[in-house]
Backbone as a ProteinNet text record, in pm:
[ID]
protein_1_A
[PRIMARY]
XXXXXXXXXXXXXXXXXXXXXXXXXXXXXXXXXXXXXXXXXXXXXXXXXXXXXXXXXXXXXXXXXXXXXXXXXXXXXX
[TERTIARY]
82.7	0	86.7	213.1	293.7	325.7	380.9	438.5	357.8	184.3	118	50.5	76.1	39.1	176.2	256.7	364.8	392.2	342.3	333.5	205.7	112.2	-28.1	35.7	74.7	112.3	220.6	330.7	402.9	361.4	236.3	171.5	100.3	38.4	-63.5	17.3	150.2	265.6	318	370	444.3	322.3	233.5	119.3	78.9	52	63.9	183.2	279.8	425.5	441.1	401.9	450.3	296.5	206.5	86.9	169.9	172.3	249.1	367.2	417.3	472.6	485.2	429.9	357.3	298.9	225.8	120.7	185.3	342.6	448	488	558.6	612.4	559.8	428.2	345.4	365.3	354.7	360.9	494.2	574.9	719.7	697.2	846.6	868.7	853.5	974.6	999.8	877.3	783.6	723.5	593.6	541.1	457	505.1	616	717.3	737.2	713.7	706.1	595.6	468.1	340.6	282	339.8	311.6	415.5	475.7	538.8	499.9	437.8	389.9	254.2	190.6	43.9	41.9	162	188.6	255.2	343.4	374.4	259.9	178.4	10.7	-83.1	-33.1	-187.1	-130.2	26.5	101.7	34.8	73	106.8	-67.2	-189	-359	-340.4	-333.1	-338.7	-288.5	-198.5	-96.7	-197.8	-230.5	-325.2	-437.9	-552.7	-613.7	-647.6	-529.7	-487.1	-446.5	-407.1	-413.5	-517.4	-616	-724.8	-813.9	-800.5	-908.6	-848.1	-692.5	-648.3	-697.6	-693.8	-726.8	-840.6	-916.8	-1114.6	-1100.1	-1060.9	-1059.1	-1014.8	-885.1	-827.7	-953.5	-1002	-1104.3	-1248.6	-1283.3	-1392.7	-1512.6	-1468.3	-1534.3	-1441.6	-1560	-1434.2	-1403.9	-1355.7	-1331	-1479.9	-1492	-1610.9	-1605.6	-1624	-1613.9	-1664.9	-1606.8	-1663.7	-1710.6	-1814.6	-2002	-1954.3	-1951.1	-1988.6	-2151.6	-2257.5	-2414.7	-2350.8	-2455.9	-2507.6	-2590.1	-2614.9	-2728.1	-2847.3	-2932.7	-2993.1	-3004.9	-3029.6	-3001.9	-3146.2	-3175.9	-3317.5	-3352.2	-3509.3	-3568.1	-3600.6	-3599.1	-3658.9	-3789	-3849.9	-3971.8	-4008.3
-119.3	0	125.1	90.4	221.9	269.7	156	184.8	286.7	217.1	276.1	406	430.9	602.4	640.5	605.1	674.8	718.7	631.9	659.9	752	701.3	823.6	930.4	1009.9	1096.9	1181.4	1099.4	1146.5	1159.2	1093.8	1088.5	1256.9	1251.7	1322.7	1509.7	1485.1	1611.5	1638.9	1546.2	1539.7	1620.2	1550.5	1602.3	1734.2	1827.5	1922.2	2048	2019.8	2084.2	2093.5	1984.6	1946.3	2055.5	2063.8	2154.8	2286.4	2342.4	2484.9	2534.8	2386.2	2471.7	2437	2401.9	2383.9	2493.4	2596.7	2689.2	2819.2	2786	2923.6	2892.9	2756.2	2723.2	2798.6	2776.5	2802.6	2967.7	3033.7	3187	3255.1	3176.2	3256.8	3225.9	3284.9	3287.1	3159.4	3082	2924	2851.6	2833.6	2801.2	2837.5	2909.2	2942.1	2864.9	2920.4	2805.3	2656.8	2622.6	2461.2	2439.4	2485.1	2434.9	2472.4	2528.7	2574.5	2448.8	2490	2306.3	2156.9	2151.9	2057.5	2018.6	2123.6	2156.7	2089.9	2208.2	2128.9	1975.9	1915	1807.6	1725.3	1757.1	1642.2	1689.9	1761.4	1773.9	1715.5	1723.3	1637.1	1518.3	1477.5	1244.5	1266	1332.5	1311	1317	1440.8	1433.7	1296.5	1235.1	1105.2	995.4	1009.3	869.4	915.2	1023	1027.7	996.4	1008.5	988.3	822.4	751	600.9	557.4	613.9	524.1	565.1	632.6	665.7	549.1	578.9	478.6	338.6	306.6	171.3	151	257.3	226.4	226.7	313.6	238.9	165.2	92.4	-18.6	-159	-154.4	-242.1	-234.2	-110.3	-82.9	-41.9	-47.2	-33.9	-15	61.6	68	-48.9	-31.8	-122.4	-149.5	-263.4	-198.6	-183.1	-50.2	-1.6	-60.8	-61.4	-92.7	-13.5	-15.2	13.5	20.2	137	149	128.3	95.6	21.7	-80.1	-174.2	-302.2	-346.2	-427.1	-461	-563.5	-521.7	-645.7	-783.5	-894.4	-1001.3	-1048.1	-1079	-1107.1	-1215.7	-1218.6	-1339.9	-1423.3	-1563.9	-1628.5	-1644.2	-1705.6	-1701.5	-1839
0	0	0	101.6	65.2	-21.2	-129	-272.7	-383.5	-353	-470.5	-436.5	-260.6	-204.2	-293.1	-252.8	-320.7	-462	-555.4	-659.4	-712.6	-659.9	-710.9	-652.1	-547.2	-496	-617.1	-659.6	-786.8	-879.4	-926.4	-1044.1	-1075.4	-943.7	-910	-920.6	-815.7	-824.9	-959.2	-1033.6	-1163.1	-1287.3	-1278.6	-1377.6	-1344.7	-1213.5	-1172.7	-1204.3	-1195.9	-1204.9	-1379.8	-1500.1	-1591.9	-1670.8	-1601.3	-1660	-1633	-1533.2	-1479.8	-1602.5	-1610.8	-1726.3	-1870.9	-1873.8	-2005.6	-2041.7	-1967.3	-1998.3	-1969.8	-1876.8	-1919.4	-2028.3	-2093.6	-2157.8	-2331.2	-2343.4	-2408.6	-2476.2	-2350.8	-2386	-2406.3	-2428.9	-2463.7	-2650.7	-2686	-2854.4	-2859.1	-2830	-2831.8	-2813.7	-2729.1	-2707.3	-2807.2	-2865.2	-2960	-3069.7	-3105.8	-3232.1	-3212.6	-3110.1	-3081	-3137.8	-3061.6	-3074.3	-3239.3	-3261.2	-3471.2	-3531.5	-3465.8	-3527.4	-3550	-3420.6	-3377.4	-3417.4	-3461.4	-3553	-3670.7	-3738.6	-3901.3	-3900	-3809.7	-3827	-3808	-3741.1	-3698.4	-3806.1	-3851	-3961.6	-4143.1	-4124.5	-4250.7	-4200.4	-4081.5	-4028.5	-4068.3	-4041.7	-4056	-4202.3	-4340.4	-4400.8	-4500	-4433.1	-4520.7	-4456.9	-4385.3	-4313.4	-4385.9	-4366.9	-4484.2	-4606.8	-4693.6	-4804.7	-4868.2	-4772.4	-4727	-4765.1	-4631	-4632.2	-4764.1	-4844.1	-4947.1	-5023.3	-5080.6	-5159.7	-5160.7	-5029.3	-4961.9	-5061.6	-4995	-5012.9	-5167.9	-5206.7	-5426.4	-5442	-5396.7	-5455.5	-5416.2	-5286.8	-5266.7	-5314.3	-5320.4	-5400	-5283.1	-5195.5	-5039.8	-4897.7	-4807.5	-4728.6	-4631.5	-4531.1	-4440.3	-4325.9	-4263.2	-4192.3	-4090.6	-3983.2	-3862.3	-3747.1	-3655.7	-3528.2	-3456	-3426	-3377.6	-3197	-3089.6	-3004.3	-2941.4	-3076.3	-3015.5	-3018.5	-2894.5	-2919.3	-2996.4	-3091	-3187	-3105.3	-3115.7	-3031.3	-3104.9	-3091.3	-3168.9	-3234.6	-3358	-3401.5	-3352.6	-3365.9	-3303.2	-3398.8	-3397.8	-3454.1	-3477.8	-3525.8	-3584.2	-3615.2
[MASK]
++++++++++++++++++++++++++++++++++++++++++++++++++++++++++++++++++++++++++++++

């Protein structure tokens, strides 16, 4: 029990301290220039995955088929 007070406790400090500055971090030059960086590099890696999956879907002629957060209820026989 000691171990895992101990660790939520760091978890809990670390994630605290690592927000603080993150959100100075944020408002300097550097920090604006990170996060514009970091924008265009995630919206290239979406656009190329994008671009994938269309390919995909023509070469098969359909797309893939998704998995459904409903439950379907199951039909009844008759």
């Amino acid at each position: 029990m000691g171990i895992f007070a101990w660790m939520l406790i760091r978890t809990i400090l670390f994630s605290i301290v690592g927000n603080s500055v993150y959100k100075w971090f944020s408002k300097t030059k550097m920090g604006i220039w990170f996060d514009n960086k970091m924008q265009k590099i995630m919206s290239t890696v979406t656009k190329k995955v994008e671009t994938l999956e269309i390919q995909d879907d023509n070469e098969n002629g359909h797309s893939a088929p998704r998995r459904t957060t409903k439950l379907r209820k199951p039909k009844r026989k008759q």
